[in-house]
C-alpha positions in Angstrom: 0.0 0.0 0.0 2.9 2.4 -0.6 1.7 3.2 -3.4 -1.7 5.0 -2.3 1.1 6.7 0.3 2.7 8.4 -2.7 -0.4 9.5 -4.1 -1.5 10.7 -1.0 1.8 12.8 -0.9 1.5 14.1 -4.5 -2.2 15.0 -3.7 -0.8 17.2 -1.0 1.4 18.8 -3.2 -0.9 19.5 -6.3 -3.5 21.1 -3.8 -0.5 23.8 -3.2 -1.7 25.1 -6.5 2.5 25.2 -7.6 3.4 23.2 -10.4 7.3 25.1 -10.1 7.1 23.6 -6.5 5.2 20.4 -7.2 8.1 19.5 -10.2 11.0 20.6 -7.6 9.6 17.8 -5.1 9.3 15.5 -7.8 12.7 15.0 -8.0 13.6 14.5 -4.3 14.4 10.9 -4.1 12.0 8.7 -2.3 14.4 6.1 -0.6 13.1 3.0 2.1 9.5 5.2 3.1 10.6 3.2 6.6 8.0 5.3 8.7 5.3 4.7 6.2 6.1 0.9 6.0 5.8 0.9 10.0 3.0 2.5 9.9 1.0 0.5 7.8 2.2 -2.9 9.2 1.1 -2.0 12.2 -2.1 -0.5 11.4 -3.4 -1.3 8.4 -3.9 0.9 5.2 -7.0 2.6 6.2 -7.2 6.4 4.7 -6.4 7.8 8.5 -3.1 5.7 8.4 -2.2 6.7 4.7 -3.0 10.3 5.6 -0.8 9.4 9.1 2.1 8.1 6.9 1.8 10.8 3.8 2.4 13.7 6.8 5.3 11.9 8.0 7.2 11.1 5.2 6.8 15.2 4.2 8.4 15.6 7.6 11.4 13.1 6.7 11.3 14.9 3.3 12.0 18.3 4.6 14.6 17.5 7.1 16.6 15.6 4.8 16.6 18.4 2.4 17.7 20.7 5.4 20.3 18.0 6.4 21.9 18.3 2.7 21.9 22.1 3.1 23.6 22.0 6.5 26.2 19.2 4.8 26.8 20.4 1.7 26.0 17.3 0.2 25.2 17.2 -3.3 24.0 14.0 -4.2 21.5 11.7 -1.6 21.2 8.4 -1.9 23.4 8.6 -5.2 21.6 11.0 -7.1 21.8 15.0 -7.4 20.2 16.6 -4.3 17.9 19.2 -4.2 20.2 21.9 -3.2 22.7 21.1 -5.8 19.6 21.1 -7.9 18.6 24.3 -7.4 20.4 25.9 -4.8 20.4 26.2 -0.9 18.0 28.7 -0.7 15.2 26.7 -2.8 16.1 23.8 -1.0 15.8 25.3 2.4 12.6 27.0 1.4 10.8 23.8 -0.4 12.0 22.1 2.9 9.9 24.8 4.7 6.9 24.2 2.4 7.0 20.2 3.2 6.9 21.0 6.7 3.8 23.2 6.6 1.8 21.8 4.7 2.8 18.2 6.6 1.9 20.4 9.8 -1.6 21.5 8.3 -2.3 18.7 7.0 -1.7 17.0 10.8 -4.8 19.3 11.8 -7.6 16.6 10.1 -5.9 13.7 12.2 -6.6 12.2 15.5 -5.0 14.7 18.2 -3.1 12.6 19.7 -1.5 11.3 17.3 -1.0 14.9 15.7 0.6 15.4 19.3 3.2 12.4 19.0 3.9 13.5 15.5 4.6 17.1 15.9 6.8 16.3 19.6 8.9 14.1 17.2 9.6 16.9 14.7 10.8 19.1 17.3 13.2 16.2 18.7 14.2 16.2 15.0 15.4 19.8 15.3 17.3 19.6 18.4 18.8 16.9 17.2 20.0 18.3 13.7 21.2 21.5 15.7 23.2 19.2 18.3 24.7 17.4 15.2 26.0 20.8 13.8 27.5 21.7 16.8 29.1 18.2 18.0 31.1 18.7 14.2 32.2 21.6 15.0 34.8 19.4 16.9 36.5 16.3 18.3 33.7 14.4 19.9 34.3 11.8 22.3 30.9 12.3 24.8 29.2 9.0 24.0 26.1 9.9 26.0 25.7 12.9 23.7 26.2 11.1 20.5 23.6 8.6 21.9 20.6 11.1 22.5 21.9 13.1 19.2 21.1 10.2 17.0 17.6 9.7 18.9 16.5 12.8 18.4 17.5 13.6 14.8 16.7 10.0 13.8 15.0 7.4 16.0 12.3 10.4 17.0 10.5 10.5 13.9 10.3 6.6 13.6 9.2 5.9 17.0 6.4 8.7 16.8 5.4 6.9 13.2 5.4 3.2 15.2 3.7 5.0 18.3 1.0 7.1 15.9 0.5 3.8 14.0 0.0 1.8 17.5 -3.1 4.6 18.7 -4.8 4.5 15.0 -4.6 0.7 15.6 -5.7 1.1 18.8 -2.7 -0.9 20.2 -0.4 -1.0 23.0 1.4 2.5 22.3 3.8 2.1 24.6 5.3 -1.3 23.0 5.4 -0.1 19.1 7.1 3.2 20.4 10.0 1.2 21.9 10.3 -0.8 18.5 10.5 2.2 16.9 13.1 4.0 19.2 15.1 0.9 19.2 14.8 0.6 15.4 15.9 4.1 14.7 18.6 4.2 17.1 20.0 0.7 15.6 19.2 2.2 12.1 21.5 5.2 12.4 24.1 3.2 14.1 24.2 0.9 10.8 24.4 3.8 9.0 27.5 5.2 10.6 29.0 2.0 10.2 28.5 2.1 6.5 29.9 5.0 6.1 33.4 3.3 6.9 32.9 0.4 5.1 30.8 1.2 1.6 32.4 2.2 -1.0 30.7 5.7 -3.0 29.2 3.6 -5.4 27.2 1.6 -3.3 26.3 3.9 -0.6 25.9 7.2 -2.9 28.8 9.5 -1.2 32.5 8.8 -0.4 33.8 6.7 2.2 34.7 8.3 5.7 32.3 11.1 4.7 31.2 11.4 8.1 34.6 12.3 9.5 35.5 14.6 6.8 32.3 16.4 7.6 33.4 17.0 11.5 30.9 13.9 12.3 32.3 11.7 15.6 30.1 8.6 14.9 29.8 6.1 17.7 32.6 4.2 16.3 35.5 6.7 15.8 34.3 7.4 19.6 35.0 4.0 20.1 38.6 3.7 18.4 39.4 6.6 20.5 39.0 5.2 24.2 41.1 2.4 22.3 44.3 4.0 21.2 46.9 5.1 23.2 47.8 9.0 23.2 50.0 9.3 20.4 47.7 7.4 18.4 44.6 9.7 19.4 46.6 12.7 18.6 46.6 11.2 15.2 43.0 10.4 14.8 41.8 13.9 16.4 44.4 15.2 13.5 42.3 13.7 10.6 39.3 14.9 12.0 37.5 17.2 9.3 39.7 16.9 6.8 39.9 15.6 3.3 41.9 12.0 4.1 45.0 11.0 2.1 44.8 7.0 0.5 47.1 6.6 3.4 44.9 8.2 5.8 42.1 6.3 5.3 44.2 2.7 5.5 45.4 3.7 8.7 41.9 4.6 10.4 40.8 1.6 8.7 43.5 -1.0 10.0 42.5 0.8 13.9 39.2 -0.6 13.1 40.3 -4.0 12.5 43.1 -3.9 14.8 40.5 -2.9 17.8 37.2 -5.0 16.6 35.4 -1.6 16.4 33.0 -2.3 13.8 32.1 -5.6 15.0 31.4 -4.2 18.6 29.2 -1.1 16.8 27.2 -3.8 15.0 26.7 -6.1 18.3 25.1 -3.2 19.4 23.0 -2.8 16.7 22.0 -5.7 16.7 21.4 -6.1 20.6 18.8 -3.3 19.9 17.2 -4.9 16.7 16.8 -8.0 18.7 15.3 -6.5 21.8 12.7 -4.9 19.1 12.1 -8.7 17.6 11.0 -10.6 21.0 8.6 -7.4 21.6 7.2 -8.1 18.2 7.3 -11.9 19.0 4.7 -11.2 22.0 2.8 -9.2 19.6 2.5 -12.4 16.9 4.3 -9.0 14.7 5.7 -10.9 12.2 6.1 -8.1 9.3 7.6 -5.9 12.0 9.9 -8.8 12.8 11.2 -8.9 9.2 11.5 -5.1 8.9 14.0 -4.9 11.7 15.8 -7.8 10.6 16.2 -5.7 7.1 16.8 -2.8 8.6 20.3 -4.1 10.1 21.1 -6.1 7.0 21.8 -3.8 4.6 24.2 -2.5 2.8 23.1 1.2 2.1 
């Protein structure tokens, strides 16, 4: 039922009135639709959950046209991004629009699922501002990495799993744990591909992250590894275009310490933890989507 999701979507947009704006977000790519998938597993495809999961993807829309903006990235998910597109400011602004009219659109639902959605979107913010300002240098506060990640990513898919649970008229409080736990493993998959994709598959260059200023969970955890010389050397790399050499060298750390394996235990730990809830709620869908969502390679 993705399908009437996208339509839903597009109807949102045609009812702007904008055809400039309706052919810019035609060409924003339209990836895993993750929260909409949740959503409808859980709750069925019922116009109140397509209308649930059309808002919702417009939110992950707009803040991943932001995020590209704040990046300077210029292609997403392999392809030319909006701001390279059309620029920054059309990107920002058409980022702006999705949020609206997601928010306005949030009026005509149930309030309180309206009131789980729109808490989640200002998680989101924090969290994208936090992520700015933990580039700006060297971090090595786990604890602040952690809640960074739940708020810029697992928010917005535990309020879909939570908003999905109340349409359903389910146990809210045991979907929005699957969903935390889900986005939380989901981001810390994707920081882990980062180091070990190469551009082709995973749509930017390897490393990115720490060229960008980024102190994912595991460079955090090759740093309480190393001794001091060699964390002189890591914190030296840090936001910086990375020689061939470079790049080996962070790489062989990884290997040396195990780091990537110990970052995907705890993925998986969380993934897991998501599973046996879904086991005691016969889930099975929801049981496959985690599995997937840890098994990837992009």
């Amino acid at each position: 039922m993705l399908e009437a999701v996208e339509r839903k979507i597009n109807q949102y947009i045609l009812t702007l009135n904008e055809p400039d704006i309706a052919a810019v977000i035609s060409n924003i790519p339209v990836g895993k639709r993750l929260r909409a998938r949740l959503m409808i597993e859980i709750a069925g495809s019922s116009l109140k959950v397509i209308k649930s999961a059309a808002v919702v993807e417009m939110i992950h829309a707009a803040s991943l046209l932001h995020d590209d903006v704040i990046d300077d990235a210029y292609t997403r998910r392999g392809v030319a991004s909006i701001n390279s597109l059309y620029g920054n400011k059309s990107a920002i602004m058409i980022g702006d629009i999705l949020y609206s009219k997601g928010f306005y659109e949030l009026l005509d639902l149930d309030k309180d699922v309206a009131k789980v959605i729109s808490k989640a979107v200002v998680e989101l913010s924090i969290g994208e501002r936090k992520d700015v300002q933990m580039s700006e240098s060297f971090n090595v506060d786990e604890d602040a990495y952690r809640l960074m990640i739940y708020q810029k990513t697992a928010a917005l898919i535990e309020a879909a799993s939570e908003a999905a649970a109340i349409i359903a008229k389910k146990d809210r409080d045991i979907y929005k744990k699957y969903g935390r736990n889900l986005g939380v493993a989901f981001q810390m998959i994707d920081d882990i591909l980062d180091i070990i994709s190469d551009e082709t598959t995973l749509g930017k260059p390897a490393l990115n992250d720490f060229k960008e200023g980024k102190t994912t969970l595991p460079y955090i955890y090759l740093y309480n590894k190393l001794d001091i010389d060699e964390q002189k050397t890591l914190k030296s790399m840090h936001k910086k275009s990375l020689s061939k050499d470079e790049q080996k060298w962070i790489l062989t750390k990884f290997k040396e310490y195990n780091i990537l394996e110990e970052s995907k235990k705890e993925a998986f730990e969380l993934v897991n933890e998501a599973i046996e809830l879904m086991q005691k709620a016969n889930e099975k869908g929801l049981e496959e989507i985690a599995i997937k969502m840890v098994d990837r390679s992009f």
